[in-house]
C-alpha positions in Angstrom: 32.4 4.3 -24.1 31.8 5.3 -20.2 34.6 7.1 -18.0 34.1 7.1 -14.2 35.1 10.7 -12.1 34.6 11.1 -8.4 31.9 13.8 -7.7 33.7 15.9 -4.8 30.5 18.6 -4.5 28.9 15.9 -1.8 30.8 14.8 1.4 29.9 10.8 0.7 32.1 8.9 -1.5 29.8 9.6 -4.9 31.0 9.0 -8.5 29.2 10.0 -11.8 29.5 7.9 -14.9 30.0 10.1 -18.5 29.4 8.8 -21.7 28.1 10.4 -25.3 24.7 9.1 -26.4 24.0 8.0 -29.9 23.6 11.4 -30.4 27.2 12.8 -29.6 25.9 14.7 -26.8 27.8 13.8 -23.7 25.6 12.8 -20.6 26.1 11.4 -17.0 24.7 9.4 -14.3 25.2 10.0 -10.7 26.0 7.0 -8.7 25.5 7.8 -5.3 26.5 5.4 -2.2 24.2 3.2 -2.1 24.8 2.0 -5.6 28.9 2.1 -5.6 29.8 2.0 -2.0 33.4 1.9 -3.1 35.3 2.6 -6.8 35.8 -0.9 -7.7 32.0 -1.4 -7.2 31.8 1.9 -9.5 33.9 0.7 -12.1 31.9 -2.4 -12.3 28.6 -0.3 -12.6 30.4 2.2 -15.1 31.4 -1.2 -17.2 28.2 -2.1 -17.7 26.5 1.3 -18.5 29.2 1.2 -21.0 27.3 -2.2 -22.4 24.4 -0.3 -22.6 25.9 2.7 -24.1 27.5 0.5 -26.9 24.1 -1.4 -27.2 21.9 2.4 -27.9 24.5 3.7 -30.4 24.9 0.4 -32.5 20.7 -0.6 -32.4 21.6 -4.5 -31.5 19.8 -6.0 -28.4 20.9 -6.4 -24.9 23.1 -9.1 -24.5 21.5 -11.8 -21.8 23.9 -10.6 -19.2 23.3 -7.2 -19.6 20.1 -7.6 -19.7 19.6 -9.7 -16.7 21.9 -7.0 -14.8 19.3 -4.3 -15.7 16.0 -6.1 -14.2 17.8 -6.6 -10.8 19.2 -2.9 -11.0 17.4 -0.9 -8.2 14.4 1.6 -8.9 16.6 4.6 -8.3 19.5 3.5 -10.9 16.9 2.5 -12.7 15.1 6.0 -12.7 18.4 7.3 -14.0 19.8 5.2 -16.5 16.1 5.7 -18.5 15.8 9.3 -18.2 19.5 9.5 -19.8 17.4 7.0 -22.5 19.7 3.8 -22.2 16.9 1.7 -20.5 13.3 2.0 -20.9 10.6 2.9 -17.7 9.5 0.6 -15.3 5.8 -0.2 -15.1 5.1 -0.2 -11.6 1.6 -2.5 -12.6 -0.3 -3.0 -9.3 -1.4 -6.5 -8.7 -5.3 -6.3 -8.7 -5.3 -3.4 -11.4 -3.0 -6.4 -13.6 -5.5 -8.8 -13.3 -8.6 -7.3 -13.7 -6.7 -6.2 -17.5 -5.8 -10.0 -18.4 -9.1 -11.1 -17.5 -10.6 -8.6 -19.1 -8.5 -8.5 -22.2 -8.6 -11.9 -22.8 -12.1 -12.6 -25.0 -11.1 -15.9 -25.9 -12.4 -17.6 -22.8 -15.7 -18.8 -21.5 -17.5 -17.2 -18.3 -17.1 -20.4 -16.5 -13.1 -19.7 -17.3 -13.5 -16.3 -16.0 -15.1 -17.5 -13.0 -12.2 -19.8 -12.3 -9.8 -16.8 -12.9 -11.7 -14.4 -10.3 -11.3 -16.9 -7.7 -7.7 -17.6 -7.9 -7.5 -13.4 -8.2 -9.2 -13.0 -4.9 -6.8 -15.7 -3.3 -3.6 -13.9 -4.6 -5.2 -10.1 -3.6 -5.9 -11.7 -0.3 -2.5 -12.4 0.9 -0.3 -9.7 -1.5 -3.3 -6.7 -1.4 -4.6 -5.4 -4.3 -1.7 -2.4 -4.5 1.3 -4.6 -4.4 3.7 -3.8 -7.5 4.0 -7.4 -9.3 7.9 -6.1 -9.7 8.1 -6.7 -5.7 7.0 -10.2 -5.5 10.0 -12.4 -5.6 10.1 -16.2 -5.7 10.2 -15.9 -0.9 7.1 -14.2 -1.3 5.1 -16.9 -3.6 6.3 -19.5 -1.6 4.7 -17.6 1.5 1.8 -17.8 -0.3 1.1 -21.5 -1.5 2.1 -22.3 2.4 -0.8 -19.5 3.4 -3.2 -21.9 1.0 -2.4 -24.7 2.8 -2.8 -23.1 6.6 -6.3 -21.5 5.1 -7.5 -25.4 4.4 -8.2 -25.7 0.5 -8.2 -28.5 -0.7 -4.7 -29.9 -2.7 -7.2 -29.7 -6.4 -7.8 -25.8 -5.6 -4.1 -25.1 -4.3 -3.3 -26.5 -7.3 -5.4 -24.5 -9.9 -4.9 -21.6 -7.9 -0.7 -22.1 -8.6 -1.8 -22.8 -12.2 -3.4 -19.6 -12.6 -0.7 -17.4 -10.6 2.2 -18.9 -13.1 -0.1 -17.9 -16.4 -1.1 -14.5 -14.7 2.6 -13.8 -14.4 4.0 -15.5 -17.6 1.6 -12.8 -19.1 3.0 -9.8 -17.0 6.4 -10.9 -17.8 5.5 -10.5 -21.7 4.5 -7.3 -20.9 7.5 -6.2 -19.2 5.8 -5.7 -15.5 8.2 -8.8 -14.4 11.6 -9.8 -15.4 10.8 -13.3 -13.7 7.9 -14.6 -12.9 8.0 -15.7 -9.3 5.9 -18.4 -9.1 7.4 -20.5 -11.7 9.0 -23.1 -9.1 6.0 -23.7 -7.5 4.6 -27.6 -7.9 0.8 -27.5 -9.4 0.1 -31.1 -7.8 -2.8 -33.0 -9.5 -6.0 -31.2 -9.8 -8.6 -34.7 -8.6 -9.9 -34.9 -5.3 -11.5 -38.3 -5.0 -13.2 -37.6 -2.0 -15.5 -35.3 -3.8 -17.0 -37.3 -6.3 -20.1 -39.4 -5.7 -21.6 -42.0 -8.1 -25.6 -40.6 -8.1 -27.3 -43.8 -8.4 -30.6 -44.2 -10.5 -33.1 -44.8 -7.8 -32.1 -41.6 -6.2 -32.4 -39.5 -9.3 -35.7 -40.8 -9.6 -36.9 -39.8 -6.0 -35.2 -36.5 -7.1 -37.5 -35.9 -10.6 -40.6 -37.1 -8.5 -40.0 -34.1 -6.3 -38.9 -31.4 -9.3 -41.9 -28.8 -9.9 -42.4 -28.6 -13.6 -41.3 -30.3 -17.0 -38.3 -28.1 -17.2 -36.7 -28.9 -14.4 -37.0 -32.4 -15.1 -35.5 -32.2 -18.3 -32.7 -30.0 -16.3 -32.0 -32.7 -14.3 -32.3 -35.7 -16.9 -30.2 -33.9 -19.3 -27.5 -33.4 -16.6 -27.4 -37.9 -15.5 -28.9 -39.1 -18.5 -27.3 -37.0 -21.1 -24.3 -35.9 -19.4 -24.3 -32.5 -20.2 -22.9 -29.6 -18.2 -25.1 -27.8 -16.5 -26.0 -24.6 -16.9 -24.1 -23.7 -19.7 -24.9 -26.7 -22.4 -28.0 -27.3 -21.0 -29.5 -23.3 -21.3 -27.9 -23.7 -24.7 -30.0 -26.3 -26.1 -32.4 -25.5 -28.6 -35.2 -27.1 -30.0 -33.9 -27.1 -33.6 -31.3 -29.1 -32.5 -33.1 -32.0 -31.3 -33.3 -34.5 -34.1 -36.3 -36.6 -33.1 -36.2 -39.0 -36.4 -32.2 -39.9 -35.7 -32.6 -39.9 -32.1 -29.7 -37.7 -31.2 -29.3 -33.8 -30.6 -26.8 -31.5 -31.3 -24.9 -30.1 -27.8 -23.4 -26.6 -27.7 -20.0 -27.1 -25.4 -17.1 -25.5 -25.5 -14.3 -25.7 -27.8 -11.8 -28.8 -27.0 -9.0 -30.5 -29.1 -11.6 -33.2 -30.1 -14.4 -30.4 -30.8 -12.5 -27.8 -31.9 -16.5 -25.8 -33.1 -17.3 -26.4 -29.5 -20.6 -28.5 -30.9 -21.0 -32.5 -30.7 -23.4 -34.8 -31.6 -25.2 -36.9 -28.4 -27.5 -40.0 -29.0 -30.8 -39.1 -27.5 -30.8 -42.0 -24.7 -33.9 -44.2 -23.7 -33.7 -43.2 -20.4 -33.7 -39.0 -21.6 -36.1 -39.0 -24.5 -39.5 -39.3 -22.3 -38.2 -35.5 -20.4 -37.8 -34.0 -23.9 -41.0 -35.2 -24.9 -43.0 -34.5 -22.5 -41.2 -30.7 -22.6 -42.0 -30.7 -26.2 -45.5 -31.3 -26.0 -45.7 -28.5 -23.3 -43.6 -25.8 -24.9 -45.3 -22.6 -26.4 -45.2 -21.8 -30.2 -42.5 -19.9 -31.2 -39.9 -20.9 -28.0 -36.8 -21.9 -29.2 -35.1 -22.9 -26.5 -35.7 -26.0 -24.6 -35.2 -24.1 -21.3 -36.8 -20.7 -21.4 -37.9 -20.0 -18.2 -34.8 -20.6 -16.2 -32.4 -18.9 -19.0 -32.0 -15.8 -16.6 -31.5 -18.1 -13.1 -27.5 -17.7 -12.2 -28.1 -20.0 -9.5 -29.7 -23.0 -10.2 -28.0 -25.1 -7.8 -29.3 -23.5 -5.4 -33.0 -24.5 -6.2 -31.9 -27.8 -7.2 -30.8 -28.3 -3.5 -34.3 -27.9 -2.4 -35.8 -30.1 -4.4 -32.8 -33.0 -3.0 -34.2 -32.3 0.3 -37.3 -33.0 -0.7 -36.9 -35.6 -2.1 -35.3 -37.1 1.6 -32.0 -37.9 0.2 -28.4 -36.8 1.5 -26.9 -33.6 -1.1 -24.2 -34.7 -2.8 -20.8 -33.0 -3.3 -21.0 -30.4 -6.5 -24.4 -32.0 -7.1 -24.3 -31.2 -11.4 -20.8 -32.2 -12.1 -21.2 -35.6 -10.4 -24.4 -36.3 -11.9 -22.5 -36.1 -15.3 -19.7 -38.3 -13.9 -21.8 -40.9 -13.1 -23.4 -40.9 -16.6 -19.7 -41.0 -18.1 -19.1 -43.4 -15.8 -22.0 -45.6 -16.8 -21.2 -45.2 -20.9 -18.0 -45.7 -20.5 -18.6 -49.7 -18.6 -20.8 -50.6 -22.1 -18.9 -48.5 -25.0 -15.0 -47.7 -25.5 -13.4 -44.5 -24.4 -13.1 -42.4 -28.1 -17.0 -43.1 -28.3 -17.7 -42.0 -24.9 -15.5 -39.2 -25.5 -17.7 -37.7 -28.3 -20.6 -38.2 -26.5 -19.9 -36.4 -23.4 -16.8 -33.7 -24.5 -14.2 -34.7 -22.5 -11.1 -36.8 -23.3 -10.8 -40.7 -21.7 -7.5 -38.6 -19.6 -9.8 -36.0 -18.0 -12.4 -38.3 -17.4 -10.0 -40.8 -15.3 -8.8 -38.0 -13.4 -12.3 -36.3 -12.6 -15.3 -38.1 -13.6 -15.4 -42.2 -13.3 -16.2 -43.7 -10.0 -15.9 -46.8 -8.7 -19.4 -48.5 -8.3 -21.4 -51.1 -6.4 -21.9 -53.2 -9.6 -18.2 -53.2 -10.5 -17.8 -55.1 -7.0 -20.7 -57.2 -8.0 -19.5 -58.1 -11.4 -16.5 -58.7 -10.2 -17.5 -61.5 -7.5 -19.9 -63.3 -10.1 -22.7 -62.1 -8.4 -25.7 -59.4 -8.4 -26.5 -59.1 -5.4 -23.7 -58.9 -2.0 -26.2 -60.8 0.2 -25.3 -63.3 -2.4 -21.8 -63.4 -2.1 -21.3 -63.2 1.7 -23.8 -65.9 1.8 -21.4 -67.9 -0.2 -18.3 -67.2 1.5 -20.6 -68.3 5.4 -21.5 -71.4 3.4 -17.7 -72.3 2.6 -16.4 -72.4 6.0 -19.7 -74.3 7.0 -21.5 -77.5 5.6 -25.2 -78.2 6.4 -25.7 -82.3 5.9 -29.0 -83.1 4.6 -29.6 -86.3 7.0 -29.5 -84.6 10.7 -28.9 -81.0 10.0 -26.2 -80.4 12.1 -23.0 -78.2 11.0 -20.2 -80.0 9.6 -16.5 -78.3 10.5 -14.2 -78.4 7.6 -10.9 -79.8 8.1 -8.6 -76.9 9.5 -5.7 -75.4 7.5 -2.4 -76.4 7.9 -1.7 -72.6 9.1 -4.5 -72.5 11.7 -2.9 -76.3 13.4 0.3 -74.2 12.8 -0.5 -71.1 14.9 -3.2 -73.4 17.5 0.0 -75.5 18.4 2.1 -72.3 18.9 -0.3 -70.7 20.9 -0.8 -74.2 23.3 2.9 -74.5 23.3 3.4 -71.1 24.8 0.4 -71.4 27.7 1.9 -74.2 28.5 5.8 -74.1 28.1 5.8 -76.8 26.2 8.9 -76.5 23.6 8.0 -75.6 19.6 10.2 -78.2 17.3 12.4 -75.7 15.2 11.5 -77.3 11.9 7.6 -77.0 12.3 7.3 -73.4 11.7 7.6 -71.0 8.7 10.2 -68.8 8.8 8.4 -67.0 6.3 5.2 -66.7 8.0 5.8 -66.3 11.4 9.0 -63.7 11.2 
């Protein structure tokens, strides 16, 4: 199907490659030496043009090998074999142009999504730059990068979304054809938890908090987000007042759409502790609003503000002061009802909300010691090493352990070189 001739116009060893295209019109390709340095490296080249040659006339796809040979071919034989039609053109994408596209394209996704997206975009422009073919990055190259996350100092949870995001990026270009691999497919998305970052927000604080709040609304911002666990801003600038259900005490939440909630709605019981903010705001609101938030419906940044009114208040800001306000309410619901329950309240499966919303709290210590308060407990554990008699008041020494004699007659043995029987110590203890 493909003869090989040496090409004796040019004074470097060059060979062209002739075949007849599916048309019966003879064509060739020029193999210069860079691409056949010798004529056993031509003939192999000429073989497997003769693959492709057989592939075009007969219509039936590339064979795996065949096709893996063509995406590692270089952009100059490349260039050739698809203007001679046996391969189609390269789309040199560029890597910020790319991504800008999928994000763009994709209208399936929320904002908060998007958001997510851009910031892993602006991590891989920052170390590839925004012109970088995505056909040049090789598997060296992403390694490079992960190792440049690291030496920048993000944390392990946004190295690890950030790998997650690179790998779907790419899977997507390699649909497209901009890839034949994707090169960051090897690369270890670690979990995506950082414990250090959550904070349990306890109840006394929140209330010095909603003292210092300036109006109704932001109250109910703030209850909404402990009490009712919702995600603030988008469920909470969501909320309507149609969906507030005053005679079933519970309110319809407008989340996004999850396995468990695949309409992205759920139904939330309207809490003791949350119904006085929504009454109050009720009473307040102007005929014809209809959302329980108007007037901060257009505020991007309300953590901002909210930070102000924490310092306010005199208390310490919290790490991502919204999300662990919610944890701590699915923290709380989840101690008095099971996980499936908790997990139609709040939107989020019992797995996601092990990995990133319940905290360990002060009254799981206390429960677990039998007592409510820790003054309690250590007071308990003084009084066990201690008696008080009732006739003279003096201190009565409990009778040592056997392990404290054990170690006192070691240590008096040693100041004094006195010699240890063998069989009076552990073996076990003192190895």
């Amino acid at each position: 199907m493909a003869s090989l001739q040496r090409d004796t116009r040019y004074s470097k060893p060059t060979w062209r490659v002739f075949f007849y295209d599916r048309d019966k019109k003879r064509r060739s390709v020029r193999l210069d030496s860079k691409e056949a340095s010798s004529k056993r490296t031509a003939e192999t080249v000429a073989s497997w043009i003769g693959k492709l040659v057989a592939a075009s006339c007969s219509g039936e796809a590339l064979d795996n090998q065949t096709a893996m040979w063509v995406e590692k071919l270089s952009g100059s034989l490349h260039n050739k074999l698809s203007n001679v039609g046996l391969v189609k053109k390269r789309v040199n994408k560029q890597l910020l142009e790319f991504l800008k596209d999928y994000a763009n394209g994709r209208k399936d996704v929320d904002s908060a999504t998007k958001l997510a997206w851009r910031n892993s975009r602006k991590r891989l422009v920052r170390f590839f730059e925004a012109e970088k073919v995505l056909r040049d990055i090789d598997e060296g190259e992403a390694s490079d990068w992960e190792q440049y996350l690291h030496d920048y100092g993000y944390a392990d949870a946004t190295i690890s979304k950030s790998i997650k995001h690179a790998r779907q990026f790419f899977d997507d270009a390699k649909r497209r054809g901009y890839v034949s691999e994707n090169p960051f497919k090897h690369l270890v998305a670690k979990g995506e938890e950082n414990r250090d970052r959550q904070h349990f927000v306890e109840r006394h604080v929140i209330e010095a908090v909603l003292e210092q709040c300036p109006d109704a609304e932001w109250r109910a911002i703030v209850a909404l987000s402990r009490y009712g666990a919702l995600r603030c801003p988008s469920e909470i600038l969501k909320l309507q007042w149609s969906d507030v259900n005053w005679d079933n005490d519970s309110f319809l939440v407008h989340g996004k759409r999850t396995k468990r909630h695949p309409s992205g709605k759920r139904i939330v019981p309207l809490f003791k502790e949350l119904r006085p903010f929504l009454e109050e705001l009720f009473e307040l609101a102007e005929p014809g609003n209809e959302f329980v938030i108007p007037r901060y419906r257009d505020r991007n940044n309300l953590r901002t503000q909210y930070i102000r009114i924490i310092e306010r208040a005199g208390v310490k800001v919290w790490e991502r002061i919204f999300h662990n306000q919610r944890a701590s309410r699915v923290t709380e619901l989840t101690d008095d009802h099971p996980d499936h329950v908790v997990a139609d309240w709040t939107g989020c499966s019992p797995t996601t909300a092990m990995k990133h919303y319940l905290t360990t709290t002060k009254k799981h210590h206390q429960k677990a010691v039998g007592s409510s308060d820790p003054q309690e407990s250590r007071g308990a554990k003084r009084g066990a090493a201690h008696e008080r008699t009732a006739e003279n008041g003096t201190l009565k020494k409990t009778e040592p352990s056997r392990d404290l004699q054990r170690q006192s007659l070691v240590c008096s043995g040693v100041q004094g070189g006195l010699e240890v029987p063998p069989g009076l110590l552990s073996k076990t203890t003192y190895a």
